[in-house]
C-alpha positions in Angstrom: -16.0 66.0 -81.1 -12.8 65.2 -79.1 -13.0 69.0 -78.1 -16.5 68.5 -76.5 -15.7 65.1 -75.3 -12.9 67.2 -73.2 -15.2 69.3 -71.8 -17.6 67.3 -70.8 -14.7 65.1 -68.6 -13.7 68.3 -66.9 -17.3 69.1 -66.0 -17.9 65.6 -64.8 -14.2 65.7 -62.8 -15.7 69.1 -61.4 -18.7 68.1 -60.4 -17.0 65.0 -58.3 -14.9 67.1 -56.5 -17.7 69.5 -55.5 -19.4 66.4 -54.1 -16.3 65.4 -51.8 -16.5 69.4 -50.4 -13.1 70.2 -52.4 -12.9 73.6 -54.6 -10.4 74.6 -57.0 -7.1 76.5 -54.6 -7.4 79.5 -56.9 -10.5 81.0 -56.5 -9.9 83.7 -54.4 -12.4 84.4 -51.3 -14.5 87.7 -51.5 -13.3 90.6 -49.1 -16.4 92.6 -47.9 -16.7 95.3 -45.3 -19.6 96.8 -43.4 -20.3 99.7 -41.2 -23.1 101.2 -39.2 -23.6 103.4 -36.1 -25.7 102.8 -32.6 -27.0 105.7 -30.6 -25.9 104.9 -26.8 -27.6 108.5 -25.9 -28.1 108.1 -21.8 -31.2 110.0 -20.0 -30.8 113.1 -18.9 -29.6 112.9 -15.0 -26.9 110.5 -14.8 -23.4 110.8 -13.4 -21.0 112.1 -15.6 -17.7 111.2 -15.0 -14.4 112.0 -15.8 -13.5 114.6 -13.3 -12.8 113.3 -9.6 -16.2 114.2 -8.6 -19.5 113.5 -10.9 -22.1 115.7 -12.0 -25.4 115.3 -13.5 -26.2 115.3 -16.8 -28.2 118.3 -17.6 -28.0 118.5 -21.5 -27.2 116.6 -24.6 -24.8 118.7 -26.4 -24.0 116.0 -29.3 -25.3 112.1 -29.5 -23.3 109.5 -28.2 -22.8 106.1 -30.8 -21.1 103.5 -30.6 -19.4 102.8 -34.1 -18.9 99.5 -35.3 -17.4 98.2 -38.8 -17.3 94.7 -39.5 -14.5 92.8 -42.2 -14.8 89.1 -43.7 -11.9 87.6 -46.1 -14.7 84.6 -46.7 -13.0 82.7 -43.9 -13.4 84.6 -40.6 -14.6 88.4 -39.9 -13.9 90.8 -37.3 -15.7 93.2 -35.5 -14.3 96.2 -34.5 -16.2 98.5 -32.1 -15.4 102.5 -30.5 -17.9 103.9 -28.1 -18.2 107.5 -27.1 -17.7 106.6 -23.4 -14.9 106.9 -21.0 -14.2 103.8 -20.4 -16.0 100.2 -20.4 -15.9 97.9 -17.7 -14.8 94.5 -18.9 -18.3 92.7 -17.6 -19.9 95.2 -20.4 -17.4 93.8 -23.1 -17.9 90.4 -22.2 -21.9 90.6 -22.4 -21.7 92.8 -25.7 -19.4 90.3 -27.1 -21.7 87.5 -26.0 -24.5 89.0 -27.9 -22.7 89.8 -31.0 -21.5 85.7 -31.1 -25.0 84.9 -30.7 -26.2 87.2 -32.7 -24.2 86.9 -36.1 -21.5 84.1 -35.1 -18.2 86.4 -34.7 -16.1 84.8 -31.7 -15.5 87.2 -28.4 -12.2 86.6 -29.7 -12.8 88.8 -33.0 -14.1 91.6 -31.5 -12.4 94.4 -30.4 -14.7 96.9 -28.5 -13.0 100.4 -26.9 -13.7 103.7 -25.2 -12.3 107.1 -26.4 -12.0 108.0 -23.2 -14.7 111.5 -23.9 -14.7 113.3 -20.4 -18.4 114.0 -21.2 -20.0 111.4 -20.8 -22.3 109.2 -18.4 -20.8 106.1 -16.3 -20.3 102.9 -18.3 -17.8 101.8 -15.5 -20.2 100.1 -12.7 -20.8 100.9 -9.0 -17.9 102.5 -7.5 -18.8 101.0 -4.4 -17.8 97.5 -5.8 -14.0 98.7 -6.2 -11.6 96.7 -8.2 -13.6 93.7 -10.1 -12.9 92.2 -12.8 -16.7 90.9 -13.1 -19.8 92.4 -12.2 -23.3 92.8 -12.5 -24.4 95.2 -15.0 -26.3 98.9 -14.2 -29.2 99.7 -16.5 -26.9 102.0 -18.3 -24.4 99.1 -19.3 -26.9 96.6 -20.5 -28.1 99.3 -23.0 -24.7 99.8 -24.2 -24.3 96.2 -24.4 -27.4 95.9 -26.6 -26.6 98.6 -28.3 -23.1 97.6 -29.6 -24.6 94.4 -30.6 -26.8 95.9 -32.7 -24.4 97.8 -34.1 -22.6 95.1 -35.1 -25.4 93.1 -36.4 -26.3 96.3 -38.7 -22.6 96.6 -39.7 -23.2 93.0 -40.8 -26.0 93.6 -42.9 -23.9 96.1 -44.9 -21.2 94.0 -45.7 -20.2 94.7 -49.0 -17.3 94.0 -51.6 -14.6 96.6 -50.6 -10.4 96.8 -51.6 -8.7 97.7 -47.8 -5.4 100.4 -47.8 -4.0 101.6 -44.7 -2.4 104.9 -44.0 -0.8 107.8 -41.9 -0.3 111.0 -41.4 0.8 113.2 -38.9 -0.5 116.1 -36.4 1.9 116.9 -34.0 0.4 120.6 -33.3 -2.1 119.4 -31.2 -0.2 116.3 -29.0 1.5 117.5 -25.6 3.0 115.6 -22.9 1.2 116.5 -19.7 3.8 115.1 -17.3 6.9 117.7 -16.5 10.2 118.1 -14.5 10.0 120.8 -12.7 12.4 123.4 -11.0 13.4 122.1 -7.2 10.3 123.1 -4.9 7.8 123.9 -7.9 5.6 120.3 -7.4 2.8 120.4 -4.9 2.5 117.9 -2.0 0.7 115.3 -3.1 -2.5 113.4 -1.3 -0.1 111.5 0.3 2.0 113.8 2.4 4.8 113.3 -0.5 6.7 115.4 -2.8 6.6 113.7 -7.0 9.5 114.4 -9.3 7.1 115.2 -12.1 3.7 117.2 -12.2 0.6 116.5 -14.1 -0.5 119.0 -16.2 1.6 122.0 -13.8 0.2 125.6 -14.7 0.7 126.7 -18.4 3.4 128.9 -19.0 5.0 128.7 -15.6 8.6 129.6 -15.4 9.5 126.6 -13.5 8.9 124.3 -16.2 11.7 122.1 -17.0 11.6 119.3 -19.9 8.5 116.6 -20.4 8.8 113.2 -18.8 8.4 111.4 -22.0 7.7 111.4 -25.8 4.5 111.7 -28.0 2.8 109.7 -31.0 2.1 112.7 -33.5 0.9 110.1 -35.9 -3.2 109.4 -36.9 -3.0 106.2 -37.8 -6.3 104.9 -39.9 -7.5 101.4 -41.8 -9.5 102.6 -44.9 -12.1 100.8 -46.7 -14.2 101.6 -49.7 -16.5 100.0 -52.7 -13.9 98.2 -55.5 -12.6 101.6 -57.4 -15.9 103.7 -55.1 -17.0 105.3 -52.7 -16.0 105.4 -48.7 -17.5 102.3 -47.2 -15.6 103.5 -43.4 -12.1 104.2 -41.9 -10.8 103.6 -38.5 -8.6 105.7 -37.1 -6.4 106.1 -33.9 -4.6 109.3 -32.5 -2.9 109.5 -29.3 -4.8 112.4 -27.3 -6.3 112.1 -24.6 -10.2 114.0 -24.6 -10.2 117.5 -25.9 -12.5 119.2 -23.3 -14.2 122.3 -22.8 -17.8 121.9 -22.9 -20.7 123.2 -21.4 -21.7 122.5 -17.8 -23.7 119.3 -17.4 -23.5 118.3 -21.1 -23.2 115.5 -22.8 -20.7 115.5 -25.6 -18.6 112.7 -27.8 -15.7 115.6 -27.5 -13.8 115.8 -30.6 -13.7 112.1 -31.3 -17.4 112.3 -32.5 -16.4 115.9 -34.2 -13.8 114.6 -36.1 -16.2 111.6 -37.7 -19.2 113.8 -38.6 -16.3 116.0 -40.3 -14.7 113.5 -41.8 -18.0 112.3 -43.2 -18.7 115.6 -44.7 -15.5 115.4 -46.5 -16.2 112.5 -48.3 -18.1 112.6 -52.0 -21.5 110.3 -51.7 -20.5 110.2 -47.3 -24.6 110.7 -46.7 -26.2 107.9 -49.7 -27.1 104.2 -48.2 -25.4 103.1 -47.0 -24.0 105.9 -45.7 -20.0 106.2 -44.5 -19.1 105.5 -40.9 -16.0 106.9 -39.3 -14.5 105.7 -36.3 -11.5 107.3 -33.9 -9.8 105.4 -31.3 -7.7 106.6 -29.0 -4.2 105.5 -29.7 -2.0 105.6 -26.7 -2.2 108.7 -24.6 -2.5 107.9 -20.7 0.2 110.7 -20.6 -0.6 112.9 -23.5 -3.0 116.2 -23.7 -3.7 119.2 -25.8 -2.4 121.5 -23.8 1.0 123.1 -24.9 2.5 124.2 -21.4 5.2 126.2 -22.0 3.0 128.2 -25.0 -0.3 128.5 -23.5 -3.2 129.2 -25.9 -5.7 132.3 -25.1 -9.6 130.7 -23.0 -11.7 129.8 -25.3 -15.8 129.5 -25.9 -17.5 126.3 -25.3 -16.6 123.2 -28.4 -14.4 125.9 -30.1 -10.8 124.1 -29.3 -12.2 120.6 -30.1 -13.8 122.0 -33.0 -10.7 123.1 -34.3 -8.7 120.0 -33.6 -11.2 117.2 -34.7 -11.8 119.5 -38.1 -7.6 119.7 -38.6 -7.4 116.2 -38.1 -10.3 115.2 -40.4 -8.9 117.6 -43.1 -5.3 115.7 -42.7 -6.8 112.4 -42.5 -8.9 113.3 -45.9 -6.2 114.8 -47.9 -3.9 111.5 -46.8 -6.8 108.8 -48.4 -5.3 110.4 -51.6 -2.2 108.3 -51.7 -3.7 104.9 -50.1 -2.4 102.0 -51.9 -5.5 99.7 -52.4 -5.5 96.0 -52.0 -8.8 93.7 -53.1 -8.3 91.9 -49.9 -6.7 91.3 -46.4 -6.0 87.6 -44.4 -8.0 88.3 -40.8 -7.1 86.8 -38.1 -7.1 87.5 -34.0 -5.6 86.0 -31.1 -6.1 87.5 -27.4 -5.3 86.4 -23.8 -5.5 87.6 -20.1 -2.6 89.3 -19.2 -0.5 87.2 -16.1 -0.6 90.6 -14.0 -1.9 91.5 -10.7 -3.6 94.2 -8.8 -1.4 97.1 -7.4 -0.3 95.8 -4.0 -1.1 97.9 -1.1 1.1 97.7 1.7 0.5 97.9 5.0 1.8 101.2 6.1 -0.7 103.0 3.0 -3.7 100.8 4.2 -3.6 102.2 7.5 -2.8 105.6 6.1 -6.1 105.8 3.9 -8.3 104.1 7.4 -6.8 106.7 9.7 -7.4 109.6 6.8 -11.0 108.6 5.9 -11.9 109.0 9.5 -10.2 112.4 10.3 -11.8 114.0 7.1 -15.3 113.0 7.5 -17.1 117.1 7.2 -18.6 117.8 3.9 -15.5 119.9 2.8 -13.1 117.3 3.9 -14.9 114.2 1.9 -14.3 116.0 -1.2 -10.2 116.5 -0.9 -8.1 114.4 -2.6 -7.0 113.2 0.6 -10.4 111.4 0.7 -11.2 110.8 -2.3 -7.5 108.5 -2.4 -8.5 106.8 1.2 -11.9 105.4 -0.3 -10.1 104.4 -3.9 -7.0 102.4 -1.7 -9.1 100.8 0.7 -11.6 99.7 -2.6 -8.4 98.7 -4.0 -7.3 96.2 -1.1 -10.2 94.4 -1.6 -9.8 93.7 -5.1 -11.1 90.4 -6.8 -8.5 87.4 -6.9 -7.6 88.1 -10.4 -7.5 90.6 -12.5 -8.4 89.2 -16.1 -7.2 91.7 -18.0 -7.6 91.6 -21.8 -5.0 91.9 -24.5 -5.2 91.6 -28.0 -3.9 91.4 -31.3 -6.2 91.9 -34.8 -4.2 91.1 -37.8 -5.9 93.1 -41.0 -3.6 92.0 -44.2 -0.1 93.5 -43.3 -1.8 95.7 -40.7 -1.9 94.8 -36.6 -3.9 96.1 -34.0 -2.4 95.9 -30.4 -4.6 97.3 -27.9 -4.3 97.7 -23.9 -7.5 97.8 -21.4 -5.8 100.7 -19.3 -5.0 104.8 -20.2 -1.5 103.6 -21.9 1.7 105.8 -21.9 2.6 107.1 -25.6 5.8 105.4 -25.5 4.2 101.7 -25.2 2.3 102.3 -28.8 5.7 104.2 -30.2 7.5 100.6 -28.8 4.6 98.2 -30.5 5.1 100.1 -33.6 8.9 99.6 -33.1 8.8 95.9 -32.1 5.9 94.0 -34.2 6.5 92.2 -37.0 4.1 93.9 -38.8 4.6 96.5 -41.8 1.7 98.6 -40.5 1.5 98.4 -36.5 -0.5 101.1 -34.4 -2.3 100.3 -30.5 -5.8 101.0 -29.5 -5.7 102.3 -25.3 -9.0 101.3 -23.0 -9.9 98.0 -25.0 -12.4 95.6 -24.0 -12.3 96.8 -20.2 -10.7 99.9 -18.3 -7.9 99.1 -15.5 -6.5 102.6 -14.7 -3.4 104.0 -15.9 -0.7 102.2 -17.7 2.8 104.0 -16.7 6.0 101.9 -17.5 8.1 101.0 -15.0 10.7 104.3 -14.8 7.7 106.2 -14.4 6.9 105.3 -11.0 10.5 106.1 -9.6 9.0 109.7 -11.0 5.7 109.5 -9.4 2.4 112.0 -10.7 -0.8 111.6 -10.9 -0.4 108.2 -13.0 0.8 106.4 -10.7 -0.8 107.5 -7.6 -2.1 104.1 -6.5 -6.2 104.0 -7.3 -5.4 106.3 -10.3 -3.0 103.2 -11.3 -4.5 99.6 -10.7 -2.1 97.1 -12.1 1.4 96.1 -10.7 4.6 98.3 -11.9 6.0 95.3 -14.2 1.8 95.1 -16.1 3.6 97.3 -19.1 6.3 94.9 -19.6 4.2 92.1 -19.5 1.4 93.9 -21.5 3.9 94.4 -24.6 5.7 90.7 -24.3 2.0 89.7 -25.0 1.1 92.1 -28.0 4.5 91.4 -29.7 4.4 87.7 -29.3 0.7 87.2 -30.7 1.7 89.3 -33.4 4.8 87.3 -34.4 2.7 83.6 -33.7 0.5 85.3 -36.5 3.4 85.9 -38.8 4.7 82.6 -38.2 1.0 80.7 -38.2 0.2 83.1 -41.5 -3.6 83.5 -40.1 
């Protein structure tokens, strides 16, 4: 009787509590994940950039998706987004992250959307002809893509599921090369600007007057697993630090060997095609200077998707056979912080102003508008009249003992070696062309060096936005060490 008497206090004392909103400290909050794909496919006819001039669009080799996977620890939930596009103008972020908050309640704040940076595909960047802006109206293109990634989201949502979360690595340094080279006294070209660089962007394979690369490389895939409690695959997001493959067919459409590497790694995985089926996801690390061409070992031409075949399938396999030793865990803190970055637009002086005027006049033939003489003229003048400021995005996702830096610009391999170095994070990796697209990313030494990269209108930003970009990444990621969410 006393026994029962006991019980009976305890469900009373219970049932109180649950009427003033308190819950017992130790029961623990349910970690779920979800994952789903959206087809952002453009129409046949579009621009498709990536080269200094565009082309139309004449065939769709391969779909384009955006891939979206979505975590909640019962408290919060992130969204975390890759599209098979160059680049993403921040206005497109911003809208797609509007309609994902109003959709299923994530803040902008949560969501991380990025571009692999796939030389095949159509414009998600907005009218050239509006320059440097941080905001803009959107093309029809971009408010598809917007809707799209919201959708994505929203389905990735629907799937949530119980899942454990592991994190892991693995490296493949046979197919990372640094594209920027010292060369032998007299071996780099003039540039567009009448002036001689110390380094050369990717100078002709196998040349003799190749020296040393400029900097280092990331070999490392870095990838966030998560799967059904003791299951199947529910999706893994992973980064690498090369820069598009290439070598597709003329006027085609293609995800490059981003999208390759996820239908592969798909295939790899037992159960990969049931309902809901497993999503992959490949970010592109940091690798503003980093390519697959080996320049002092050339490989032998080869047919159409063959090379990015080769690497996206080597990757996969590594990626696969390195899920083997993940150490599980039945759940992860989130949390997120981001900010504008206190950097400004690339000055241009006066003396390069009236360079690009008098230059844009003198080569005004068809042949002479499509130099890059001309082409730089149009880009510095557009870049003189940039908007007041640039808001651009940084931010940090925290994912248990794992964090996410990411950079809105083509970012140098040694700024994600130096996150990894300096965050106070056990498992630290950066995502490049995040939640907008500002250029090129060089660090400061690199512009004594001069290339490609830093040509001004290839690089937006100011010489010191590298420095300040890190200072940023490293300092939300220790207040969420210290804060503990």
């Amino acid at each position: 009787m006393k026994r029962l008497l006991a019980c009976l206090w305890v469900l009373c004392f219970a049932c109180v509590m649950s009427a003033h909103g308190a819950e017992p400290k130790s029961t623990p909050a349910s970690f779920m994940a979800g994952a789903a794909t959206s087809n952002i496919t453009p129409g046949l006819g579009g621009d498709i950039v990536g080269g200094f001039l565009p082309i139309p669009a004449t065939e769709v080799h391969d779909e384009l998706h955006a891939r979206c996977l979505v975590l909640d620890d019962g408290r919060s939930k992130l969204a975390l987004v890759v599209c098979d596009l160059l680049g993403l103008h921040r206005s497109l972020c911003e809208e797609a992250k509007r309609l994902i908050a109003d959709a299923t309640g994530i803040p902008a704040s949560h969501v991380l959307i990025s571009a692999t940076h796939t030389h095949s595909a159509v414009n998600a960047l907005g009218e050239k002809v509006r320059g440097y802006q941080s905001d803009q109206p959107l093309t029809e293109y971009q408010v598809f893509v917007a809707r799209r990634i919201s959708d994505g989201v929203r389905r990735a949502v629907s799937a949530l599921r119980p899942a454990e979360v592991g994190f892991g690595s693995v490296d493949a340094p046979e197919h990372v090369f640094n594209r920027r080279w010292f060369m032998k006294e007299g071996a780099v070209p003039v540039n567009p600007f009448g002036k001689v660089d110390k380094v050369k962007m990717n100078p002709p394979a196998g040349s003799p007057d190749l020296l040393e690369p400029a900097g280092p490389v990331d070999p490392a895939v870095s990838f966030l697993a998560l799967r059904e409690p003791g299951g199947r695959l529910i999706s893994v997001f992973s980064a690498y630090s090369l820069h598009y493959v290439g070598g597709v067919g003329p006027g085609h459409v293609s995800a490059d060997y981003y999208g390759i590497y996820c239908e592969a790694l798909k295939r790899l995985q037992q159960g990969g095609e049931m309902d809901p089926p497993f999503v992959a996801l490949m970010a592109n690390g940091t690798s503003g200077d980093i390519n697959n061409i080996n320049f002092p070992n050339p490989r032998k031409g080869k047919p159409a998707y063959e090379q990015m075949r080769f690497v996206a399938e080597d990757v996969a396999r590594k990626v696969h056979s390195a899920l083997g030793s993940v150490e599980w865990r039945d759940g992860a803190v989130l949390d997120a912080r981001t900010v504008e970055l206190p950097v400004q637009w690339r000055k241009v002086e006066p003396e390069l102003l009236g360079w690009a005027r008098e230059t844009e006049a003198r080569l005004q033939d068809p042949v002479g508008r499509n130099t890059l003489p001309a082409i730089y003229a149009g880009r510095i003048q557009r870049l003189a009249q940039a908007s007041p400021a640039t808001k651009a995005p940084a931010q940090v996702l925290r994912i248990g003992e794992i964090a996410i830096g990411t950079s809105p610009c083509e970012t140098f391999a040694e700024t994600g070696l130096e996150f990894k170095k300096r965050s106070p994070w056990k498992h630290s990796f950066m995502v490049e062309l995040a939640n907008g697209y500002y250029g090129y990313l060089p660090t400061p030494r690199h512009f004594e060096l001069g290339g490609y990269e830093t040509w001004p209108g290839t690089n937006y930003l100011e010489r010191e936005a590298s420095v300040k970009l890190m200072e940023a990444l490293t300092g939300m990621a220790a207040d969420m060490a210290l804060g503990g969410r």
